[in-house]
C-alpha positions as CSV (number, residue, x, y, z in Angstrom):
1,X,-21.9,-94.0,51.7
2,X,-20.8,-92.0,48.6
3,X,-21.0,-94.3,45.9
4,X,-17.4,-94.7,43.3
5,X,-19.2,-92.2,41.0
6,X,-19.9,-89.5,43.2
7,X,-16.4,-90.0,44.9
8,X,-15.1,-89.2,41.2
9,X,-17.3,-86.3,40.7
10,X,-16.2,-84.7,44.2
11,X,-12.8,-85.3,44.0
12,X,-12.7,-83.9,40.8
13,X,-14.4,-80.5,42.2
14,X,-12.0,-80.6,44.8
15,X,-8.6,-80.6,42.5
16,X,-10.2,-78.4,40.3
17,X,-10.9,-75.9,43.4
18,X,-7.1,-76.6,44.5
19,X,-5.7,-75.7,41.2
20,X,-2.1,-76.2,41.5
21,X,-2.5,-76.0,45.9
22,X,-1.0,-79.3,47.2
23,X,-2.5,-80.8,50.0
24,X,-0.2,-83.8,51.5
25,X,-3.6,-86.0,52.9
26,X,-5.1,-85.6,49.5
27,X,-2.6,-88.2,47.4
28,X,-5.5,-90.6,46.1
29,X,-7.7,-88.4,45.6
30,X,-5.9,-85.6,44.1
31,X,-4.6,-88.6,41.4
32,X,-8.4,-89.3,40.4
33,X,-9.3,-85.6,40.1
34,X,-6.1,-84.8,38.1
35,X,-7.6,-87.7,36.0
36,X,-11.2,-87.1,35.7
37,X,-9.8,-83.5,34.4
38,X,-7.7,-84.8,31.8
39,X,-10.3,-87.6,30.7
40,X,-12.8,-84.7,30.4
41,X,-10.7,-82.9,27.7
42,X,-9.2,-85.7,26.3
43,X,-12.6,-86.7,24.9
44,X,-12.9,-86.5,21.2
45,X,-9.3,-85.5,20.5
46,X,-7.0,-86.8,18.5
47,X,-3.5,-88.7,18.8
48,X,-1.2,-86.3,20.3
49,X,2.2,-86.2,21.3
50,X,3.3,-86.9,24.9
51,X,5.3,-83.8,25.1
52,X,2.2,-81.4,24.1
53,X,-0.4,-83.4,26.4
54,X,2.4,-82.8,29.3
55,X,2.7,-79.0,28.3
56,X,-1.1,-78.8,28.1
57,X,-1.6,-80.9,31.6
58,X,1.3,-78.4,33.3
59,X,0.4,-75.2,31.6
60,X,-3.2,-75.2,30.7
61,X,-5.0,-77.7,33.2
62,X,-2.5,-76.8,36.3
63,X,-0.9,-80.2,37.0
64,X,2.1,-80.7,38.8
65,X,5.3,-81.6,36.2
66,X,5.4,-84.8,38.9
67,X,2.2,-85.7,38.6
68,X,1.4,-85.9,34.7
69,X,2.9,-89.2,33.7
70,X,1.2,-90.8,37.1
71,X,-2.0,-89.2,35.4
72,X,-1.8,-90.5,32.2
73,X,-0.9,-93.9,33.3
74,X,-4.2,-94.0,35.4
75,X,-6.5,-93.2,32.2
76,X,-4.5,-96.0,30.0
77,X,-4.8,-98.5,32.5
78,X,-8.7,-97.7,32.8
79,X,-8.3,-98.2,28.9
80,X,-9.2,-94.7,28.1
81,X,-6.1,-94.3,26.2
82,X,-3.4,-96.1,24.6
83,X,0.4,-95.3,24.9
84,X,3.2,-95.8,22.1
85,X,6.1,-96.1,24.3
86,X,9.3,-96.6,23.0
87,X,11.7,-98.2,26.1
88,X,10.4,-96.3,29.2
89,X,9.8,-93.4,27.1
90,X,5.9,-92.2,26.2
91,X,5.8,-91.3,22.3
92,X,2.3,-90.4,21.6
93,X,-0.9,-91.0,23.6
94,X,-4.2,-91.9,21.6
95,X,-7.4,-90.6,23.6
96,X,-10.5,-93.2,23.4
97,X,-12.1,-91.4,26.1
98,X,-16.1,-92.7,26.8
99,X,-18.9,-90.9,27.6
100,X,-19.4,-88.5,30.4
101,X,-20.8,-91.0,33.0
102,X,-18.4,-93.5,32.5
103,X,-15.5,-91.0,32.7
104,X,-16.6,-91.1,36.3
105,X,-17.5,-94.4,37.2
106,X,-14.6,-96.2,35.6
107,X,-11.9,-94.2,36.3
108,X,-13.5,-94.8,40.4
109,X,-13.1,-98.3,39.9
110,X,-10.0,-98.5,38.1
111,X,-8.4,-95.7,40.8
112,X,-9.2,-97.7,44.0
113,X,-11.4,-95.3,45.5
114,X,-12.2,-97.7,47.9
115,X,-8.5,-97.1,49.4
116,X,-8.9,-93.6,50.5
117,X,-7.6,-92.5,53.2
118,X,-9.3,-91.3,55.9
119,X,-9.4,-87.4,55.4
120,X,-10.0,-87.8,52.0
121,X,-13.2,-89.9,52.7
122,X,-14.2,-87.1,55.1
123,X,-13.4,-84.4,52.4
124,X,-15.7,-86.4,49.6
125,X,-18.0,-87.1,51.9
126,X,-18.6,-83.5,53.5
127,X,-18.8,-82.1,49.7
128,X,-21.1,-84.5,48.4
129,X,-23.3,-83.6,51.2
130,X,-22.7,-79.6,50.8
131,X,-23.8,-80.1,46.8
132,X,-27.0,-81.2,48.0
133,X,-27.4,-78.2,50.5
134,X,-25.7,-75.5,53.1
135,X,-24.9,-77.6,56.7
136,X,-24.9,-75.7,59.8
137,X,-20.8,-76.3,61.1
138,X,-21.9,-78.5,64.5
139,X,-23.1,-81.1,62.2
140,X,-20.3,-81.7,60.2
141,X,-19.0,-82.6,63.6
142,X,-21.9,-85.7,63.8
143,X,-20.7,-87.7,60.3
144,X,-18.3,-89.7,63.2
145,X,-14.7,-88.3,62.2
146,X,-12.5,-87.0,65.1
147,X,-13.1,-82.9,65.7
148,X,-9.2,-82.2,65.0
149,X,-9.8,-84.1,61.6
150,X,-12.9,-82.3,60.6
151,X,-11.6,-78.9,61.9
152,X,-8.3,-79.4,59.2
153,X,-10.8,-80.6,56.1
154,X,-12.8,-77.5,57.1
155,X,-9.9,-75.1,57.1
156,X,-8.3,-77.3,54.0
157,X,-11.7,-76.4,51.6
158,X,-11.8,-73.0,53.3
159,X,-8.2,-72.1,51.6
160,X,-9.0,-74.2,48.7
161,X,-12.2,-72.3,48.5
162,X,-14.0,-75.6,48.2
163,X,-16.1,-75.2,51.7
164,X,-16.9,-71.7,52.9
165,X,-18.8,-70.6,55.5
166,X,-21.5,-67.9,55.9
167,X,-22.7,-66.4,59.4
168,X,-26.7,-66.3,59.4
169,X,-29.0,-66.2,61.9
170,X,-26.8,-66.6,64.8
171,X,-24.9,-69.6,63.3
172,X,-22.4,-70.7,60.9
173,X,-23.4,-71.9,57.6
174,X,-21.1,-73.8,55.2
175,X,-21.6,-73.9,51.6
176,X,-19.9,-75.2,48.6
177,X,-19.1,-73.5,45.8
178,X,-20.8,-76.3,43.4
179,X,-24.4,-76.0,45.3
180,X,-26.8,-74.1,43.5
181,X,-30.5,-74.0,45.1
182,X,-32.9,-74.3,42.2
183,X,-35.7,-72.0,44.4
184,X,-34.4,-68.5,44.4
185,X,-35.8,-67.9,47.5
186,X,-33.6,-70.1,49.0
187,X,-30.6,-68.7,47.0
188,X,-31.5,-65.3,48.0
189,X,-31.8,-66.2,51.8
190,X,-28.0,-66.8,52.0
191,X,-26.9,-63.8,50.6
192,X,-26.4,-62.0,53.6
193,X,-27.4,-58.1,53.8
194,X,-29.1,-57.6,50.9
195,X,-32.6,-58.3,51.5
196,X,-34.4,-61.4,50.6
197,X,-37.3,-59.7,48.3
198,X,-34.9,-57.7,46.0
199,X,-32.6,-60.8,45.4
200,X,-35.3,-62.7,44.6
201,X,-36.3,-60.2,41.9
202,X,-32.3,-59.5,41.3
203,X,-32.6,-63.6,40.3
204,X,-36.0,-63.9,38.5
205,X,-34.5,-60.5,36.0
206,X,-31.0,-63.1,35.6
207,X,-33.5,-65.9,35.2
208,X,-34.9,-64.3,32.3
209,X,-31.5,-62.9,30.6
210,X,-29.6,-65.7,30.9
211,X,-25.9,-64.4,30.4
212,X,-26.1,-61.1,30.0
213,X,-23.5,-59.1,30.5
214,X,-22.3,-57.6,33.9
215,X,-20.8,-54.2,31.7
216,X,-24.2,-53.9,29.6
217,X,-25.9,-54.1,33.1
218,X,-24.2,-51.9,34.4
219,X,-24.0,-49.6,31.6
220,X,-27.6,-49.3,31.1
221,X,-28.7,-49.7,34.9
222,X,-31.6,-52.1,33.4
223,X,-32.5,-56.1,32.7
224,X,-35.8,-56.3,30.6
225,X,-36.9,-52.8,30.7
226,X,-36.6,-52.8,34.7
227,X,-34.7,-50.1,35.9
228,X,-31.9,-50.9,38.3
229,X,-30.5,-48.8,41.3
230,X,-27.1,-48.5,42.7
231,X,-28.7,-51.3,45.4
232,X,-29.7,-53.7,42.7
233,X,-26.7,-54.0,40.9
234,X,-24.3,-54.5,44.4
235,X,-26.8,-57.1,45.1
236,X,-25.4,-58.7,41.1
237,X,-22.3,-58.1,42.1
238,X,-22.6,-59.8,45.4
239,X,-24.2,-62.5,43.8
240,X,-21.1,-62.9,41.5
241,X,-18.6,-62.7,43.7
242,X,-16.8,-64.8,45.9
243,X,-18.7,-68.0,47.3
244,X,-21.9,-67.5,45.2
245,X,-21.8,-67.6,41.6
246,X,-18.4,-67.4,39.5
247,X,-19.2,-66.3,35.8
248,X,-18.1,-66.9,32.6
249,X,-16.1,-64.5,31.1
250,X,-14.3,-63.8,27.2
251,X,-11.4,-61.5,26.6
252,X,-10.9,-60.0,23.6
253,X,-9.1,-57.6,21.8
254,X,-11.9,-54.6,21.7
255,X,-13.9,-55.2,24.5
256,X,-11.3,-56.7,27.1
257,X,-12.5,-58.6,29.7
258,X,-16.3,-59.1,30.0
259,X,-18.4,-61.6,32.7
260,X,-21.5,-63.0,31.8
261,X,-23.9,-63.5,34.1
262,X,-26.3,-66.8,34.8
263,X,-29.4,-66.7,37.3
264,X,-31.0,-69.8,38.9
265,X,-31.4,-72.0,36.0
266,X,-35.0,-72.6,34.8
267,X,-36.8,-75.7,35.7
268,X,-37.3,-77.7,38.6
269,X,-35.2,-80.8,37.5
270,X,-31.2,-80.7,38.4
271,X,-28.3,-81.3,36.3
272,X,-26.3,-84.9,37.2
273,X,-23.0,-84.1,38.3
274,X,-21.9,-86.4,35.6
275,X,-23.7,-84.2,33.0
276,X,-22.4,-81.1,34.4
277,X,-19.8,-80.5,31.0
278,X,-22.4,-80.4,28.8
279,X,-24.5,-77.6,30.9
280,X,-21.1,-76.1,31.2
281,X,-20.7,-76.1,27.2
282,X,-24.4,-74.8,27.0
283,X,-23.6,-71.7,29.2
284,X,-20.3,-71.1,27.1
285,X,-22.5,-71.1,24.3
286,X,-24.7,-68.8,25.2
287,X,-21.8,-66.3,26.6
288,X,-19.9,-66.2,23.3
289,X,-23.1,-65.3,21.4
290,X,-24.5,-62.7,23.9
291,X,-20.3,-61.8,23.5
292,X,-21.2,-61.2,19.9
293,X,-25.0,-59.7,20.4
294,X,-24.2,-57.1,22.8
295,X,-20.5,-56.2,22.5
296,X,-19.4,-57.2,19.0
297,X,-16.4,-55.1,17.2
298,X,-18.5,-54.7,14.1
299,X,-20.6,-57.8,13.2
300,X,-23.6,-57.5,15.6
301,X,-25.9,-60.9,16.1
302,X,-29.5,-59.4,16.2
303,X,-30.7,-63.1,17.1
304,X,-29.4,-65.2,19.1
305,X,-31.7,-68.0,19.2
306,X,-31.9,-68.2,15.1
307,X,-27.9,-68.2,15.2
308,X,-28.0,-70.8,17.3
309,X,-30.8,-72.8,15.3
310,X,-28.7,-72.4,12.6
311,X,-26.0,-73.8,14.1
312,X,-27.8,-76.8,15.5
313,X,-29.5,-77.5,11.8
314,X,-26.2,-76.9,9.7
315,X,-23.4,-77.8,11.8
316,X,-21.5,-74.5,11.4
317,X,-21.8,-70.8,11.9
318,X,-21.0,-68.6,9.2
319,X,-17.1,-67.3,9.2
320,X,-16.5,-63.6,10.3
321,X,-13.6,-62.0,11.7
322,X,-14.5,-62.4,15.0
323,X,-14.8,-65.8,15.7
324,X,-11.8,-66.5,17.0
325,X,-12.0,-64.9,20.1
326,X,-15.8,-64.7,20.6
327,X,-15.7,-69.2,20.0
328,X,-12.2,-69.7,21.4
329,X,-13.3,-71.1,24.7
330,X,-15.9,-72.9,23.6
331,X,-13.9,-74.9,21.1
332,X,-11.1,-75.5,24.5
333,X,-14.2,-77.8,25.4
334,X,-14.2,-79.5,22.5
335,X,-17.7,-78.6,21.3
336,X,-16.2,-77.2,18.5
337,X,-13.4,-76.5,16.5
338,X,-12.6,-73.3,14.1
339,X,-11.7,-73.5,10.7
340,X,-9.4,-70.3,9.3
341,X,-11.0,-69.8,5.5
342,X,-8.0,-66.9,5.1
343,X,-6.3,-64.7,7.0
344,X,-8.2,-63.4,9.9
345,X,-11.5,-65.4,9.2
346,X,-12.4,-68.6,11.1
347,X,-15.8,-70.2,11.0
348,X,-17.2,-71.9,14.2
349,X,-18.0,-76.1,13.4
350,X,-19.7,-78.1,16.0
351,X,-17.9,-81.2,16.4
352,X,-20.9,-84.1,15.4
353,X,-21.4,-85.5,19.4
354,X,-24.7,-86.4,20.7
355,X,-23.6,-84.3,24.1
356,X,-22.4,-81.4,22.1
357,X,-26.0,-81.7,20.2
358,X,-27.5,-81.4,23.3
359,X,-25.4,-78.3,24.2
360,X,-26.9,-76.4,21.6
361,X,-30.5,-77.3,22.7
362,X,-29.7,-76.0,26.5
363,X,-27.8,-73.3,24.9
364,X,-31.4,-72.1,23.0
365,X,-33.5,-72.6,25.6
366,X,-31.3,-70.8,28.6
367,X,-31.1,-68.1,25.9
368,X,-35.3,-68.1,25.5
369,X,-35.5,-68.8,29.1
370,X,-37.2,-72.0,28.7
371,X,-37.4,-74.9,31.5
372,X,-34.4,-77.2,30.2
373,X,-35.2,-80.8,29.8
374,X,-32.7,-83.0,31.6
375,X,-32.9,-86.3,33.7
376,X,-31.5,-85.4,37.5
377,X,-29.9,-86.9,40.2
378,X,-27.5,-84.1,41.5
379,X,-26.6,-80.4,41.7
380,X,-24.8,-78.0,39.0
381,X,-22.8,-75.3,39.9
382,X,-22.8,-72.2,37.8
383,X,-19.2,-71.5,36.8
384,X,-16.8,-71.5,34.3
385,X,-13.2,-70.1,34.4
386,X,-12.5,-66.6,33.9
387,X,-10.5,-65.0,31.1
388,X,-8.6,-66.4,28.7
389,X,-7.3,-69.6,30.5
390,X,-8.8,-73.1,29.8
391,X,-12.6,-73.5,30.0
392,X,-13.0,-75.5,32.8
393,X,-14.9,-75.5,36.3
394,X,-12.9,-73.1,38.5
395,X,-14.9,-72.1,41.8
396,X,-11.3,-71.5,43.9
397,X,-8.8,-69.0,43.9
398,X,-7.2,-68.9,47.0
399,X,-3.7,-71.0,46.9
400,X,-2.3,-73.4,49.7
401,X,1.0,-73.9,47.7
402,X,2.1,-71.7,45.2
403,X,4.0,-73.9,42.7
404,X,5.3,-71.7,39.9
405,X,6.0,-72.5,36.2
406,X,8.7,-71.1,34.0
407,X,6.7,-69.4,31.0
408,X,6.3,-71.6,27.4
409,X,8.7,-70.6,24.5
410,X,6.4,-69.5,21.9
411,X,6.9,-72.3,19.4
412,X,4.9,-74.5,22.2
413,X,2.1,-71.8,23.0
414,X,1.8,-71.7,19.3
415,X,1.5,-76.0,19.1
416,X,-1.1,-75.5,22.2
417,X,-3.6,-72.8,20.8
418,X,-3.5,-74.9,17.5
419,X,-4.0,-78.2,19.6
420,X,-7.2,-76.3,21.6
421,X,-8.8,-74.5,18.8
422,X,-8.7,-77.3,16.2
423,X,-8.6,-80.5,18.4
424,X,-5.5,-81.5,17.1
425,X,-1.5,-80.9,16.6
C-alpha cells in the first residue's frame, strides 16, 4: 500500500501535471496536490495578504478561483498557517510552513488520504509504481481495479501527460514523466530509434556538462571537445522532448529563451521524493549561472564553481546588471531573494535555510560532475518549468479542460513580481 507520504508526493505530481485540467474523480486528491503546491512555496515567506496569495495561487501556481480558499483552509487546519479573518472574510495569511518531509506527511494526515476514492487510489497507486520504473500495459491490468477503471486513469494521465506509453519490443510500455533511471543504459533503451550505444554516449557527454545549453550545443555541434553530428544532437533533442526529460529554461531580454540541459544525474543513490525541491533548486542554480557563463549580455562568469563557492561562503553574489533575470527563477523558489542597490542593479542573497545550503552544494557538484551525496528512498524527475512562469515541477502540457483567466491589471503583476523576487509584499 502507498503509504500517506507517498500519496502526497503523487498527488502532488499529478496536479502539477494537470495544471489547470479538471478531472471530476480526482476531488480529494486534486485538494492535497493544490496544497502540497502552495505549502511548497509558502515556505519561508512572509505574512501576506489574502488577495495577493489568491492572485498568486490563480495566476502563478494555476489554481482554480474556486478552489483557493478550500486550499488555504487545508494548510491552516494542518497548522501550517494562520488566518486573520475578519467575519467570514480572510485578511492576511501568515505562512509557518515546516520542512520538506513534513509538508508531505502532515498535510496526508490532516487531508484524509485515507478517504480516496477509488480512481484516485488507482491513480496514486499506478504513479508511485511508474516512479520506481516503466510497466508493461497488461500489468496495470493485475493491481485488482476493474479494466474500464484502469483503461479511464490510463487515458486520464495520458492527456494529463502524467502516464505515457512507449511501443518497444513488441509491447506497450508506460512511463511517467517523474521516473528517471539512474543507469543510462537503461534510459537510453527507451528512447526508441535512436540507438542504444550513441544515447548512452549522448548521456555520459550531458553527465559531464550538467546544464549546458541546448543553443551553445547546437551552435558549436560539440560537449567537451567531442564533436557532434546532425544524429547526435536529434538524439538531445529527443531526449528533451516530450515524455523524457523537460529542461529548465530562462528568458531574458538578449538571449530570449534558452533550455538547459541535465543528463542522468551522477551517483548511484536517488533523490527522496520529499527532497525533490531542493535538487530542483540545485538544477536552477546551476542553469542561471551556466545562463550567465555561456550567454551573458556583457558580464561573463569564467567560473562557475568559484561563483558558486562564493556564494555558499558569503551568502550573496556580487550585484550586476543582470541579475535580475539570470536569478529571477531561482529566487520564485525561495532560495533567494534580490536586493536592487540602484537602478538596474540587484544582487543575488541566499535566504539562510539549511535546504537552500544544501542547494548550493548539489548545485557545485552537478556543475563539477561529482557524485551528489544524498540519503534515498525514491526517484527524481529532471524538470523544471519552462520560461518565465513560476519555477515549479511541470512535466504536462496537454489540457483536459481549458479554464481561462482574464489577464492581471498591472498594479497586481507589479505586487506579484515584488512578492516573488523579494519574498515579500
Amino acid at each position: 500500500m502507498i503509504t500517506p507520504e507517498e500519496a502526497a508526493v503523487r498527488a502532488h505530481d499529478i496536479t502539477v501535471c494537470l495544471e489547470t485540467n479538471s478531472v471530476p474523480e480526482f476531488e480529494q486528491l486534486s485538494l492535497l496536490g493544490r496544497a502540497v503546491k502552495l505549502a511548497l512555496h509558502l515556505r519561508g515567506a512572509q505574512a501576506v495578504r489574502y488577495e495577493l496569495l489568491r492572485n498568486i495561487a490563480i495566476y502563478i501556481l494555476n489554481f482554480p478561483p474556486s478552489a483557493v480558499r478550500t486550499t488555504v483552509e487545508l494548510l491552516a487546519e494542518a497548522e501550517f498557517v494562520e488566518l486573520d479573518v475578519e467575519g467570514k472574510t480572510i485578511k492576511t495569511v501568515i505562512p509557518n510552513v515546516p520542512y520538506y518531509e513534513a509538508i508531505f506527511a502532515n498535510l496526508a494526515t490532516v487531508s484524509g488520504s485515507d478517504s480516496f476514492s477509488e480512481p484516485e487510489q488507482l491513480a496514486l497507486d499506478l504513479l508511485q509504481r511508474l516512479a520506481a520504473a516503466p510497466l508493461v500495459r497488461d500489468q496495470a491490468y493485475q493491481i485488482g481495479a476493474e479494466k474500464k477503471l484502469v483503461d479511464r486513469i490510463l487515458d486520464i494521465g495520458s492527456e494529463g501527460s502524467f502516464i505515457s506509453t512507449r511501443r518497444a519490443r513488441g509491447r506497450d510500455i508506460l512511463l511517467s514523466p517523474t521516473y528517471f533511471s539512474e543507469t543510462p543504459q537503461a534510459y537510453a533503451d527507451l528512447v526508441a530509434g535512436k540507438g542504444a550505444g550513441r544515447v548512452k554516449r549522448i548521456l555520459d557527454l550531458l553527465r559531464k556538462n550538467q546544464g549546458w545549453p541546448l543553443a551553445v550545443i547546437e551552435q558549436e555541434r560539440q560537449l567537451s571537445g567531442d564533436k557532434l553530428t546532425d544524429e547526435d544532437i536529434a538524439v538531445i533533442r529527443a531526449l528533451a522532448g516530450e515524455g523524457f526529460v523537460s529542461p529548465p529554461a530562462i528568458t531574458t531580454t538578449h538571449r530570449g529563451t534558452n533550455y538547459f540541459l541535465f543528463g542522468p544525474r551522477p551517483g548511484a543513490e536517488r533523490v527522496p521524493a520529499a527532497k525533490r525541491p531542493v535538487f530542483e533548486a540545485a538544477m536552477a542554480l546551476v542553469s542561471a549561472v551556466r545562463q550567465g557563463q555561456l550567454l551573458p549580455a556583457q558580464i561573463k562568469i569564467h567560473s562557475p564553481v568559484a561563483l558558486l563557492w562564493s556564494l555558499k561562503e558569503k551568502g550573496y553574489l556580487r550585484a550586476n546588471t543582470e541579475a535580475i533575470q539570470q536569478y529571477r527563477q531561482v529566487c520564485a523558489l525561495k532560495v533567494g531573494r534580490l536586493e536592487p542597490l540602484s537602478p538596474g542593479w540587484a544582487r543575488f542573497v541566499l535566504i539562510d535555510r539549511p535546504e537552500n545550503h544544501e542547494a548550493v552544494d548539489l548545485a557545485i557538484m552537478l556543475v563539477r560532475g561529482e557524485d551528489l551525496k544524498i540519503s534515498t528512498t525514491d526517484d527524481v524527475r529532471l524538470a523544471i518549468i519552462k520560461g518565465d512562469e513560476y519555477v515549479e515541477s511541470l512535466i504536462g502540457r496537454k489540457r483536459l479542460v481549458q479554464e481561462p483567466v482574464v489577464p492581471m491589471d498591472e498594479e497586481s503583476l507589479a505586487a506579484l513580481d515584488n512578492f516573488l523576487l523579494r519574498g515579500r509584499e
